[in-house]
C-alpha positions as CSV (number, residue, x, y, z in Angstrom):
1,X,8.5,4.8,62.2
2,X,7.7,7.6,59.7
3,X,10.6,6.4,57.6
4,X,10.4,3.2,56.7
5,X,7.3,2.7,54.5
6,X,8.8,5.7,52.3
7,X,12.0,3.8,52.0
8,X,10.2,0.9,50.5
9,X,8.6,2.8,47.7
10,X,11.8,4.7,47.3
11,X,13.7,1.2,46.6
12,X,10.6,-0.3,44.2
13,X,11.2,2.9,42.1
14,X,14.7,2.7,41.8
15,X,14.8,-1.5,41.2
16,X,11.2,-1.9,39.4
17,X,11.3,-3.3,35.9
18,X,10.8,-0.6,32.7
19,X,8.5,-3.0,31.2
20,X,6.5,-6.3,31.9
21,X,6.3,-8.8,29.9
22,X,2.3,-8.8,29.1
23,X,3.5,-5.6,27.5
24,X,6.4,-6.4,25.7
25,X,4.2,-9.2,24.5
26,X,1.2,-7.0,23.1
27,X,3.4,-4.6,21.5
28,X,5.2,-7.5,19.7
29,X,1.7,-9.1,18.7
30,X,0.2,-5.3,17.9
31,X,3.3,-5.2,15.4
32,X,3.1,-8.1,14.1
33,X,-0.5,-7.3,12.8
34,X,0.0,-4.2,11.3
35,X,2.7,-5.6,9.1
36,X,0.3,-8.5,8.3
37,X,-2.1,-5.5,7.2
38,X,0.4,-3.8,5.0
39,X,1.4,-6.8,3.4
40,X,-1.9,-7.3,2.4
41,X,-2.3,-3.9,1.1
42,X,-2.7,-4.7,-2.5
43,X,-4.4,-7.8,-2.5
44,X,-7.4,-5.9,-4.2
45,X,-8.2,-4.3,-7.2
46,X,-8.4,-0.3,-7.0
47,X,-11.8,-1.0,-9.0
48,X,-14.6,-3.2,-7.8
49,X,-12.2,-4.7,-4.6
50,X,-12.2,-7.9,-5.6
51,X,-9.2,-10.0,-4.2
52,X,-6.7,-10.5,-6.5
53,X,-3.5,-12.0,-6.7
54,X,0.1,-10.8,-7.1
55,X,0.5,-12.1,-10.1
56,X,-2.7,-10.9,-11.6
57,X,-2.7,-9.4,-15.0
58,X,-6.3,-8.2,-15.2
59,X,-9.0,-8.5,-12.1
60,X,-11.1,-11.8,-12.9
61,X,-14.4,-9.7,-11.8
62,X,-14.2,-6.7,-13.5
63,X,-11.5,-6.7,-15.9
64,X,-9.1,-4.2,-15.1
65,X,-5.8,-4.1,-16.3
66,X,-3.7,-4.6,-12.9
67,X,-0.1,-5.2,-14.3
68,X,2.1,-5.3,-17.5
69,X,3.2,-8.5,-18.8
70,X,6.8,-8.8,-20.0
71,X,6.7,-9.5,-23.9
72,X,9.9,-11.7,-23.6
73,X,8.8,-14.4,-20.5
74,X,5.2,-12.8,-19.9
75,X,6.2,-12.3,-16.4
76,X,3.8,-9.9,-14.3
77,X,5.4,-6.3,-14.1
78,X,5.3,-3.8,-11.4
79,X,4.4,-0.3,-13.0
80,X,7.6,1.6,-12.2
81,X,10.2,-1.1,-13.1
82,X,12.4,-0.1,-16.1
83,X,13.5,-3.9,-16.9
84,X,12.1,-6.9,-16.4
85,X,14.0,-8.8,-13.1
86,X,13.0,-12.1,-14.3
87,X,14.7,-12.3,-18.2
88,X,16.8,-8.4,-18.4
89,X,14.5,-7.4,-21.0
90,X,13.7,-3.9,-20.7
91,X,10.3,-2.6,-20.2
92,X,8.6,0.1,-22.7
93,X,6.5,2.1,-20.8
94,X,2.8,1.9,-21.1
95,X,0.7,4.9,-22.8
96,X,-1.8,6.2,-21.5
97,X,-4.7,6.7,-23.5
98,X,-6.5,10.2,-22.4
99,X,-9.4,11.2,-23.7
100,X,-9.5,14.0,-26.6
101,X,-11.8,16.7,-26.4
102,X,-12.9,18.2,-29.9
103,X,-12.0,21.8,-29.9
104,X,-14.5,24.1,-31.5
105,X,-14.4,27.9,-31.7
106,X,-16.4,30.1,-29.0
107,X,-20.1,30.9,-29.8
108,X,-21.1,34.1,-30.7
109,X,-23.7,36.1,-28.7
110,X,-27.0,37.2,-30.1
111,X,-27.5,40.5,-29.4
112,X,-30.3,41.8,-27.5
113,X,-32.6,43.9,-29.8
């Protein structure tokens, strides 16, 4: 008599599915979400975060540049691409204009009299 309920747990444990469904299903849906997020990633602008489009130029609201245009089809550019995928036009990098600082030689002390 001391056996047999043990036996029944030992069988459940050996036979029991790894996963139910309800779980399989909230994974699949958690998944699905966060690739929804990342797609959406850079829908705003790094500025004011207004929403912009992917093929964006400037943001509408604040007017930042977002992307390069091509100069052969004015196609929108991604910053790191070398040629344009659209027309095989290459792509001259954009400068970057930094600031210059006026450089002036180091004040002189007054002594202490």
């Amino acid at each position: 008599g001391l056996v047999i309920p043990y036996i029944g747990a030992l069988v459940y444990m050996l036979f029991r599915p790894p996963e139910y469904l309800e779980d399989v299903r909230e994974r699949e849906l958690e998944i699905k979400a966060m690739e929804e997020r990342l797609s959406r990633r850079d829908l705003y602008c790094p500025v004011c975060r207004a929403e912009v489009s992917n093929e964006f130029l400037v943001c509408p609201v604040c007017t930042t540049k977002l992307k390069q245009a091509c100069v052969n089809c004015k196609a929108p550019l991604e910053a790191l691409w070398q040629v344009c995928p659209y027309c095989e036009t290459p792509v001259e990098p954009s400068a970057v204009d930094f600031p210059t600082f006026e450089v002036r030689p180091p004040r002189r002390r007054r002594r202490a009299e």
